[in-house]
Residue frames as a rotation matrix with the C-alpha (Angstrom) as fourth column:
UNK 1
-0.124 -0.553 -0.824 -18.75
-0.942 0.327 -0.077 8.42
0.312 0.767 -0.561 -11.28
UNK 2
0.708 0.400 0.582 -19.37
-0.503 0.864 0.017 4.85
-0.496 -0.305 0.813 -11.43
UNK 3
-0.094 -0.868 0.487 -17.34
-0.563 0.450 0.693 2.09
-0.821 -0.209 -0.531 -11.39
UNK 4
-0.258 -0.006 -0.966 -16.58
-0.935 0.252 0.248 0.65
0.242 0.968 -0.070 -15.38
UNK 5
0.077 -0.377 -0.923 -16.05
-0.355 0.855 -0.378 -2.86
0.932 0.357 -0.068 -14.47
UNK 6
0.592 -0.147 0.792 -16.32
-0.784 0.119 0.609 -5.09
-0.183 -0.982 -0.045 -11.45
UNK 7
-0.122 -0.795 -0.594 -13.39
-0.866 0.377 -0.328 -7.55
0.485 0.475 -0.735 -11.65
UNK 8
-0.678 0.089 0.730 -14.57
-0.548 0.600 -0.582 -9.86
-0.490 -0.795 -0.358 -9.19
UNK 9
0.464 0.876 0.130 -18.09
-0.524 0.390 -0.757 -10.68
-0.714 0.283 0.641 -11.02
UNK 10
0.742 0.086 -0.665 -15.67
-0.670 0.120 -0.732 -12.11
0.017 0.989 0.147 -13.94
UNK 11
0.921 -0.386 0.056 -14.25
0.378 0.918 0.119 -15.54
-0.097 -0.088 0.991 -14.00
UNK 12
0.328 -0.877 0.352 -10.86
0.643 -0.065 -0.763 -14.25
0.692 0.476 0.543 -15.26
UNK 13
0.209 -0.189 0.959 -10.95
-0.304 -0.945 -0.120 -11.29
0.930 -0.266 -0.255 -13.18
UNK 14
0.500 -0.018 0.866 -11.35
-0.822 0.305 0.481 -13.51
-0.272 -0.952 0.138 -9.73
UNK 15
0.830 -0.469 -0.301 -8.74
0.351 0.859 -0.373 -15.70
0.433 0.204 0.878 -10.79
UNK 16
-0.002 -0.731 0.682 -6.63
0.416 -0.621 -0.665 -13.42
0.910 0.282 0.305 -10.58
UNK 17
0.103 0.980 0.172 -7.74
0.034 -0.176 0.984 -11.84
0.994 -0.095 -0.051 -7.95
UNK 18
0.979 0.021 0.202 -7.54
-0.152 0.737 0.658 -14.98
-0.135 -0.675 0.725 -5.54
UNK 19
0.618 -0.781 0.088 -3.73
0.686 0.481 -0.546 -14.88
0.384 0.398 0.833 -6.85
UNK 20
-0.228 -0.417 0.880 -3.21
0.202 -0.904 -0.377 -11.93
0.952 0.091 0.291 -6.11
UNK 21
0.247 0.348 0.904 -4.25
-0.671 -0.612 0.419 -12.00
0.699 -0.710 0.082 -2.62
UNK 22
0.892 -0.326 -0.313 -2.55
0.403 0.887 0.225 -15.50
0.204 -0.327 0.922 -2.07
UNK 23
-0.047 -0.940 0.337 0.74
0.797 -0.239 -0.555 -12.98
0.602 0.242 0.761 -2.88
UNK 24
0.304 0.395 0.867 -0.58
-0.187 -0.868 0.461 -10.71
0.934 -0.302 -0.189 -0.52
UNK 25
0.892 0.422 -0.161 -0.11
-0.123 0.570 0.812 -13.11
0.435 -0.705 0.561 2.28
UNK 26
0.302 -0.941 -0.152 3.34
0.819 0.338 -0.465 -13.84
0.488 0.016 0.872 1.87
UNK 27
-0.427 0.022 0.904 3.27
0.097 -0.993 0.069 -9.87
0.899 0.117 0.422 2.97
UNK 28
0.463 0.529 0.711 1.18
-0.677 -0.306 0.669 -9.51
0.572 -0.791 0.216 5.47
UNK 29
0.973 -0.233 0.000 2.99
0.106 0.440 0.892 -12.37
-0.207 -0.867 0.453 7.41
UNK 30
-0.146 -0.984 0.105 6.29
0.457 -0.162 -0.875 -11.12
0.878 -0.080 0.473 7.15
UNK 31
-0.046 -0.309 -0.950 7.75
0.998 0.033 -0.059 -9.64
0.049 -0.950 0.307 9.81
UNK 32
-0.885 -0.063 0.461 7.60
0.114 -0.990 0.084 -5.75
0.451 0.127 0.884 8.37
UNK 33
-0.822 0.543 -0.173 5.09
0.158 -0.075 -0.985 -4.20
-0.547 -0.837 -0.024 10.84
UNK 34
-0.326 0.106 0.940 1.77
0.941 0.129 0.312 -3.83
-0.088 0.986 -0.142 10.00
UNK 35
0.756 0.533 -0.380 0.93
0.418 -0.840 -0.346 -0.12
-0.504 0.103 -0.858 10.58
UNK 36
-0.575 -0.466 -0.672 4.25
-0.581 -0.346 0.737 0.30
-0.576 0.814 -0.071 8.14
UNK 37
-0.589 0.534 0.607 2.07
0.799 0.500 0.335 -2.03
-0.124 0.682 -0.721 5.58
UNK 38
0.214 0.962 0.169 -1.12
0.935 -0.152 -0.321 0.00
-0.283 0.227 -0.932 6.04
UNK 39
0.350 -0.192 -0.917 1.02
-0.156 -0.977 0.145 3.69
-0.923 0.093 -0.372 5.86
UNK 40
-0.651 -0.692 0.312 3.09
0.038 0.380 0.924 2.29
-0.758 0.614 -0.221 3.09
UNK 41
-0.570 0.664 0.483 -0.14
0.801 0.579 0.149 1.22
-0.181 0.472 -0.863 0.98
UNK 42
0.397 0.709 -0.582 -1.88
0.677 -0.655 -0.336 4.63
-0.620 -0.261 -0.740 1.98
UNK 43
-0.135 -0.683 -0.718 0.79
-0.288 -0.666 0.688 6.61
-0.948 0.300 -0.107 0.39
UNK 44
-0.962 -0.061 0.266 1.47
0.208 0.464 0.861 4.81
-0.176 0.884 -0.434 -2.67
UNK 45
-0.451 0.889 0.079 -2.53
0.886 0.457 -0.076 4.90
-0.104 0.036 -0.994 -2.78
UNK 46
0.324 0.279 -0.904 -2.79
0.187 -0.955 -0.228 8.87
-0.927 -0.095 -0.362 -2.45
UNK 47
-0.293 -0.927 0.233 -0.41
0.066 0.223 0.973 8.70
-0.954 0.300 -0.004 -4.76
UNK 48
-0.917 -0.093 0.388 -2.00
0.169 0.790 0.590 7.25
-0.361 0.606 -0.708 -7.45
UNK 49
-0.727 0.684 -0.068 -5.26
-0.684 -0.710 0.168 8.69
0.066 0.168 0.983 -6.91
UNK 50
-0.698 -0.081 -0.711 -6.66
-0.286 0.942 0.174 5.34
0.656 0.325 -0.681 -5.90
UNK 51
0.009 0.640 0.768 -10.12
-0.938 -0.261 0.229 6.25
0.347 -0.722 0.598 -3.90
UNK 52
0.717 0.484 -0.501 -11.18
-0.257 0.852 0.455 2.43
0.648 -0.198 0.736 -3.43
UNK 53
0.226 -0.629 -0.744 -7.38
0.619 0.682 -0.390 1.83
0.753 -0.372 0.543 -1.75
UNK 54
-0.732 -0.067 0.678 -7.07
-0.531 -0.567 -0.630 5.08
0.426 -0.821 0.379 0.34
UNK 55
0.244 0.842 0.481 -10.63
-0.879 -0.017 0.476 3.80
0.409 -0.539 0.737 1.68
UNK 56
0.808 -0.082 -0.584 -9.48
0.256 0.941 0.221 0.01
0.532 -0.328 0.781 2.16
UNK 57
-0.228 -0.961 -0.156 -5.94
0.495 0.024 -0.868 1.17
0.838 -0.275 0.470 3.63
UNK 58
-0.564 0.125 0.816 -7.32
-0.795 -0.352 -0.495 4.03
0.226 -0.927 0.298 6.53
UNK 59
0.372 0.679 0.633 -10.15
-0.924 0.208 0.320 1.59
0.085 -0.704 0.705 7.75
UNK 60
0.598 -0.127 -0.791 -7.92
0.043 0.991 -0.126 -1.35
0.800 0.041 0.599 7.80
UNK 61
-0.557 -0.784 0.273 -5.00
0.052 -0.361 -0.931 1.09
0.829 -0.505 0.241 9.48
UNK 62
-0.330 0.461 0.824 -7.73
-0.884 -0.458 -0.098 2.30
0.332 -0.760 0.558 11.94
UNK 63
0.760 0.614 -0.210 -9.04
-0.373 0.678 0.633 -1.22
0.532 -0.403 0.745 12.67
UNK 64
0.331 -0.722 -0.607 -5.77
0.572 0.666 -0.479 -2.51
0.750 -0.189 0.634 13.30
UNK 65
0.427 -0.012 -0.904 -5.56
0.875 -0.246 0.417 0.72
-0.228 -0.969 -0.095 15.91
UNK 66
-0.448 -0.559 0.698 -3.85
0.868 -0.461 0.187 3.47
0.217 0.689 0.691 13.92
UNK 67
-0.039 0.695 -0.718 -4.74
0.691 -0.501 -0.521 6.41
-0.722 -0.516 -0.461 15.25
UNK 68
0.655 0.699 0.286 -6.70
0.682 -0.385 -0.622 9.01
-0.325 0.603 -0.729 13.44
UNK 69
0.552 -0.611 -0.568 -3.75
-0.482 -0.789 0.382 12.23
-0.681 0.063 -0.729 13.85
UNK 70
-0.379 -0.864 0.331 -1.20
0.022 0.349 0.937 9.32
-0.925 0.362 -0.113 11.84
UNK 71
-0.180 0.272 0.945 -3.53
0.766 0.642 -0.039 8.78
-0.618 0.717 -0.324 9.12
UNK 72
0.723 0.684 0.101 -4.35
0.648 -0.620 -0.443 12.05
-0.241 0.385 -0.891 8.35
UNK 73
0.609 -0.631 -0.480 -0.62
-0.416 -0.770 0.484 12.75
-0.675 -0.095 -0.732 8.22
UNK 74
0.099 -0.750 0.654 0.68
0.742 0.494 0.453 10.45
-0.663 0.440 0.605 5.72
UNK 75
0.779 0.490 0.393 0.13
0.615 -0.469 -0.634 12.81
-0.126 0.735 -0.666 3.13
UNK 76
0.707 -0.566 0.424 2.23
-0.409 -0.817 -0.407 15.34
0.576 0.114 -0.809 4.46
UNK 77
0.791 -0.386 -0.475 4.83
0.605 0.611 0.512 12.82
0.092 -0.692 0.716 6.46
UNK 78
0.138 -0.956 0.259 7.87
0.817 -0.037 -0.575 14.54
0.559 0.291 0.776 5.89
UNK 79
-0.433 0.184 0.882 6.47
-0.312 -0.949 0.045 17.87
0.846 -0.256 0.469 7.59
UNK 80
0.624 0.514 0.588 4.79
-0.688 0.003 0.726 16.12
0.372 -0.858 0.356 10.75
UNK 81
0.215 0.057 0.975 6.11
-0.854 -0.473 0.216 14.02
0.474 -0.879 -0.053 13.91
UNK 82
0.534 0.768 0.353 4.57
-0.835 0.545 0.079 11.33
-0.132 -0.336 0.932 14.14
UNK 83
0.908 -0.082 -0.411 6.52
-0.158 0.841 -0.517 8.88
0.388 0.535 0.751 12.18
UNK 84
0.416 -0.841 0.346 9.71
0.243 0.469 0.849 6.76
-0.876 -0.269 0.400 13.38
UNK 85
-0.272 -0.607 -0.747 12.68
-0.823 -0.255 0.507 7.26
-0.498 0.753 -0.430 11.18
UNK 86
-0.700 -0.186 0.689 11.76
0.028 0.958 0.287 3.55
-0.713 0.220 -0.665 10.02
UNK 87
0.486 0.871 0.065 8.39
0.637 -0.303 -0.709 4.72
-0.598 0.386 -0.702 8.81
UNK 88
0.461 -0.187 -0.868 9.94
-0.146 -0.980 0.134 7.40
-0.875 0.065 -0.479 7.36
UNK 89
-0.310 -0.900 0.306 12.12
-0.440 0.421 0.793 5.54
-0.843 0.111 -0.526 5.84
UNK 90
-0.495 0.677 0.545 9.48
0.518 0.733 -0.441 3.21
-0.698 0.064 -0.713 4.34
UNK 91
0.400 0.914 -0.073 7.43
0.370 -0.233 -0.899 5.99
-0.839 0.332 -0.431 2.86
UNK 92
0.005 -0.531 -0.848 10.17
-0.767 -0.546 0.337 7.63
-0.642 0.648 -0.410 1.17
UNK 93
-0.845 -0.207 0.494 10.52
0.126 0.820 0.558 3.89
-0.520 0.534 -0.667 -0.59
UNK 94
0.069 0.988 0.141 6.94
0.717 0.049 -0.695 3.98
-0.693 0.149 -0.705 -1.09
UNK 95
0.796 0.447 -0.409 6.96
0.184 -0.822 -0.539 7.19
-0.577 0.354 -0.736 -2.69
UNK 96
-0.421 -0.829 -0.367 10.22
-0.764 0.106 0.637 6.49
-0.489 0.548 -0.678 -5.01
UNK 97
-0.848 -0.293 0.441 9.14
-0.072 0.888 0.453 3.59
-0.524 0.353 -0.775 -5.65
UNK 98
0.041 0.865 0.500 5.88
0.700 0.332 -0.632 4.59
-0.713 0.375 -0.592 -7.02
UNK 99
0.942 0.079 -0.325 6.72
-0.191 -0.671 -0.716 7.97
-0.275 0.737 -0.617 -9.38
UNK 100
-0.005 -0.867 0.498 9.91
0.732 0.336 0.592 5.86
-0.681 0.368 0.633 -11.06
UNK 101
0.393 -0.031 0.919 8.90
0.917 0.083 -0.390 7.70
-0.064 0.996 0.061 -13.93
UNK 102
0.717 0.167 -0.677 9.31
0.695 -0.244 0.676 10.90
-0.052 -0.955 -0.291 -12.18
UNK 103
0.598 -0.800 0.046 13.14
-0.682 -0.478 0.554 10.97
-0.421 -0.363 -0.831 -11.61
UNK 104
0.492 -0.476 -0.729 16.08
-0.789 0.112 -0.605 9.45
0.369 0.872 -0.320 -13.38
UNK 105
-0.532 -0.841 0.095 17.52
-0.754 0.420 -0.505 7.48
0.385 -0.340 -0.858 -10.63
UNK 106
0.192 0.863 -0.467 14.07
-0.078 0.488 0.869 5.53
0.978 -0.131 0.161 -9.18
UNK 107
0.955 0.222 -0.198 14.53
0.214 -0.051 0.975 4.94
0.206 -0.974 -0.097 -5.68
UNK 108
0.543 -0.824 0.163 17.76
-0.554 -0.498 -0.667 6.92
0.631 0.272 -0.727 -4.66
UNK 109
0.092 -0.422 -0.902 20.55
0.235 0.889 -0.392 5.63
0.968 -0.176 0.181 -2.64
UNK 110
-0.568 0.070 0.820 19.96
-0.552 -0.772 -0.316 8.12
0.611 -0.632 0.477 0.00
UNK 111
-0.019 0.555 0.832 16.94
-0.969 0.195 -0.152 6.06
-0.246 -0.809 0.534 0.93
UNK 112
0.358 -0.132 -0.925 17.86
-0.075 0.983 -0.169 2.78
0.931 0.130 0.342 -0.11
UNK 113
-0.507 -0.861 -0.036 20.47
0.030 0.024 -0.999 3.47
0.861 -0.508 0.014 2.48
UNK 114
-0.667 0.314 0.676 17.68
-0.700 -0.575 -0.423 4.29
0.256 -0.756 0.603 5.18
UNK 115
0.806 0.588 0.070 15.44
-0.576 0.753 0.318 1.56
0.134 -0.296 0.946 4.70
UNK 116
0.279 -0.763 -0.583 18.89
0.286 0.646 -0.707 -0.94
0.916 0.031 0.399 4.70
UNK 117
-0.667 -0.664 0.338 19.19
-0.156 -0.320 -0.935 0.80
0.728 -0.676 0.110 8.25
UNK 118
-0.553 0.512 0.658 16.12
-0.758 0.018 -0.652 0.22
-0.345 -0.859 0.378 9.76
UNK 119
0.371 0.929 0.001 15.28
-0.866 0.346 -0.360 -3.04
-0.334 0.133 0.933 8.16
UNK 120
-0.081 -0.601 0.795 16.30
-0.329 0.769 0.548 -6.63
-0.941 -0.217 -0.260 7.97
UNK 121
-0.970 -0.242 0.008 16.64
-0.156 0.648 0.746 -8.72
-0.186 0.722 -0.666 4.79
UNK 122
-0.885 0.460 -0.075 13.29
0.445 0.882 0.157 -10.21
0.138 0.106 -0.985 5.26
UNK 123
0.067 0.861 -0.505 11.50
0.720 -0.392 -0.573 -7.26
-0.691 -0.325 -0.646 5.71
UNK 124
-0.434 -0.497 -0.751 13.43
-0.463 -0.593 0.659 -4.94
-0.773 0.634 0.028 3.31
UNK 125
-0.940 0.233 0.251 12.29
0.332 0.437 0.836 -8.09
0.085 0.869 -0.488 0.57
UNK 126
0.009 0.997 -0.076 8.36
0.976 -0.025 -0.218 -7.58
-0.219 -0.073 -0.973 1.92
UNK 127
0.271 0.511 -0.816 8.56
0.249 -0.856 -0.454 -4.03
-0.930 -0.081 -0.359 1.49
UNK 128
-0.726 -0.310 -0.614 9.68
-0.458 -0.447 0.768 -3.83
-0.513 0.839 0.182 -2.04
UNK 129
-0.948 0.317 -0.015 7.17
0.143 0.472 0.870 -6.20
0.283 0.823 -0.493 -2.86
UNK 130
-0.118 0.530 -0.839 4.45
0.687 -0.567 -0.455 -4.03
-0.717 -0.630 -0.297 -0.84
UNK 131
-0.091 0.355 -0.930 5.05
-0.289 -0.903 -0.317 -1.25
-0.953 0.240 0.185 -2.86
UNK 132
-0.883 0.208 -0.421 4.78
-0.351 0.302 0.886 -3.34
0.311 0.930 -0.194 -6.77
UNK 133
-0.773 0.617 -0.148 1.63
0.507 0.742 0.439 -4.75
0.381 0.264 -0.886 -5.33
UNK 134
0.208 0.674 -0.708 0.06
0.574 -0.670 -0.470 -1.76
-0.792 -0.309 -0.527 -4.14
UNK 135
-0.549 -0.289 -0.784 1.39
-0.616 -0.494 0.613 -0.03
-0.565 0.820 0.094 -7.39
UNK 136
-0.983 0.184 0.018 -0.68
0.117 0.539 0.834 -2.83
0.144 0.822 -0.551 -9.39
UNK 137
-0.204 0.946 -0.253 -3.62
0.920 0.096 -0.380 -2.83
-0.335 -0.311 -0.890 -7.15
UNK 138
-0.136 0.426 -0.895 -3.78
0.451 -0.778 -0.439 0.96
-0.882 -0.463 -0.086 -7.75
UNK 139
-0.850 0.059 -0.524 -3.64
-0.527 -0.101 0.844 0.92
-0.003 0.993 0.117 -11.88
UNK 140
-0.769 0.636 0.068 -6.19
0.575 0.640 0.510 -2.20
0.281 0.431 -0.858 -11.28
UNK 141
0.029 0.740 -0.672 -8.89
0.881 -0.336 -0.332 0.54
-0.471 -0.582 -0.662 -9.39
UNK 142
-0.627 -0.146 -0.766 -8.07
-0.401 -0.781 0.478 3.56
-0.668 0.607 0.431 -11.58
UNK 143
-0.992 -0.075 -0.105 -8.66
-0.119 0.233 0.965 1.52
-0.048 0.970 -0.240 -14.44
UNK 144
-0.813 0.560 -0.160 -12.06
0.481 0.800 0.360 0.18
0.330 0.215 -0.919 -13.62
UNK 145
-0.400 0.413 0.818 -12.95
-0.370 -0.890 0.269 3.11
0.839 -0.195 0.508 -11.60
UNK 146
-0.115 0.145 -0.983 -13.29
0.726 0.687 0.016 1.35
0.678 -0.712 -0.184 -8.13
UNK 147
0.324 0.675 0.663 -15.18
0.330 -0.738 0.589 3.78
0.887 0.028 -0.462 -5.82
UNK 148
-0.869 -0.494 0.004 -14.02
0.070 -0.131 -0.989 5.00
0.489 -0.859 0.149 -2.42
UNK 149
-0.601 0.204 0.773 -16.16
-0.619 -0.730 -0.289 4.65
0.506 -0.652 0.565 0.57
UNK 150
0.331 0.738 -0.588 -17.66
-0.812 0.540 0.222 1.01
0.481 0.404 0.778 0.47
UNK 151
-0.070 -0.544 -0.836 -14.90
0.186 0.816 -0.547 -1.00
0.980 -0.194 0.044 1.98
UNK 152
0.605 0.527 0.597 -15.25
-0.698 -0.010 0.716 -2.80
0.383 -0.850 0.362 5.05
UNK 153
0.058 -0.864 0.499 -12.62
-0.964 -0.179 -0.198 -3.87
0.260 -0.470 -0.844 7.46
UNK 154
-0.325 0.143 0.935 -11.95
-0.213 0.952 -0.220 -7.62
-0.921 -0.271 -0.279 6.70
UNK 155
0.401 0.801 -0.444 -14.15
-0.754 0.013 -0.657 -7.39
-0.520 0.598 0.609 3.80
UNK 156
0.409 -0.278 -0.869 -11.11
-0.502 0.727 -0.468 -9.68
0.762 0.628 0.158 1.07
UNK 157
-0.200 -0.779 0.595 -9.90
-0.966 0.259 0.013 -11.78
-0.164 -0.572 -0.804 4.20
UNK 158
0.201 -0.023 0.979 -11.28
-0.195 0.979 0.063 -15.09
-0.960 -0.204 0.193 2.97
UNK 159
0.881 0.227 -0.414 -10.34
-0.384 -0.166 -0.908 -14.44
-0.275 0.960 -0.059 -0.50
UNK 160
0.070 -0.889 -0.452 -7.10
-0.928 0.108 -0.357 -15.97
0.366 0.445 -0.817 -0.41
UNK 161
0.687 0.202 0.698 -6.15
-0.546 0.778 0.311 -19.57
-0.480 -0.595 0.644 0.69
């Protein structure tokens, strides 16, 4: 399967883009860690069915040191070890927050109540807006059909500014 549409190659599309990775930033320098960023993103990304972001999320996680057993457990998080209640915490958001449609309540208060325990204000804002912008990025790759297996570690870091 090839990819429909490269959004980059199109003036409108890299406008966007370059916005959208300017709003990234605000994210990545927050204080919320980043191997919760890169698990967070993975999920939501599995999720979704989002080859191009699983592929950009493990080899960013793994550059950034992430070791191979974590990655291969987000999937099943709830059933392995590895993860800190915080993480834990985190994914359950992640994973509420991406199948709203799902469940009547959207992100319950169960884990509202968990991430509000293991997370300040200022990280609690970065992770809600983590999981809408990895929820957009992954409709924008569906749609276009954005390939897994191509991304390289670093690859959109001068794309914002």
């Amino acid at each position: 399967m090839d990819a429909r549409f490269n959004m980059l190659d199109n003036p409108t599309g890299a406008k966007f883009g370059k916005r959208f990775a300017n709003a990234s930033l605000v994210i990545e320098q927050s204080t919320l860690p980043k191997a919760t960023q890169e698990l967070v993103s993975l999920r939501a990304s599995q999720i979704n069915g989002c080859g191009f972001c699983v592929d950009l999320h493990t080899k960013e996680a793994a550059a950034a040191g992430e070791t191979a057993v974590r990655l291969n457990l987000v999937a099943v998080w709830r059933k392995a070890s590895v993860f800190t209640e915080a993480e834990r915490a985190a994914l359950a958001l992640a994973e509420e927050g991406t199948r709203l449609a799902d469940t009547q309540h959207g992100v319950s208060d169960e884990t509202w109540a968990q991430v509000r325990k293991h997370y300040d204000d200022d990280q609690i804002a970065a992770l809600v807006c983590l999981v809408a912008q990895i929820n957009a990025a992954n409709r924008l790759g569906v749609i276009v059909r954005n390939q897994g297996g191509s991304y390289q570690p670093g690859m959109f870091a001068g794309m914002a500014n």
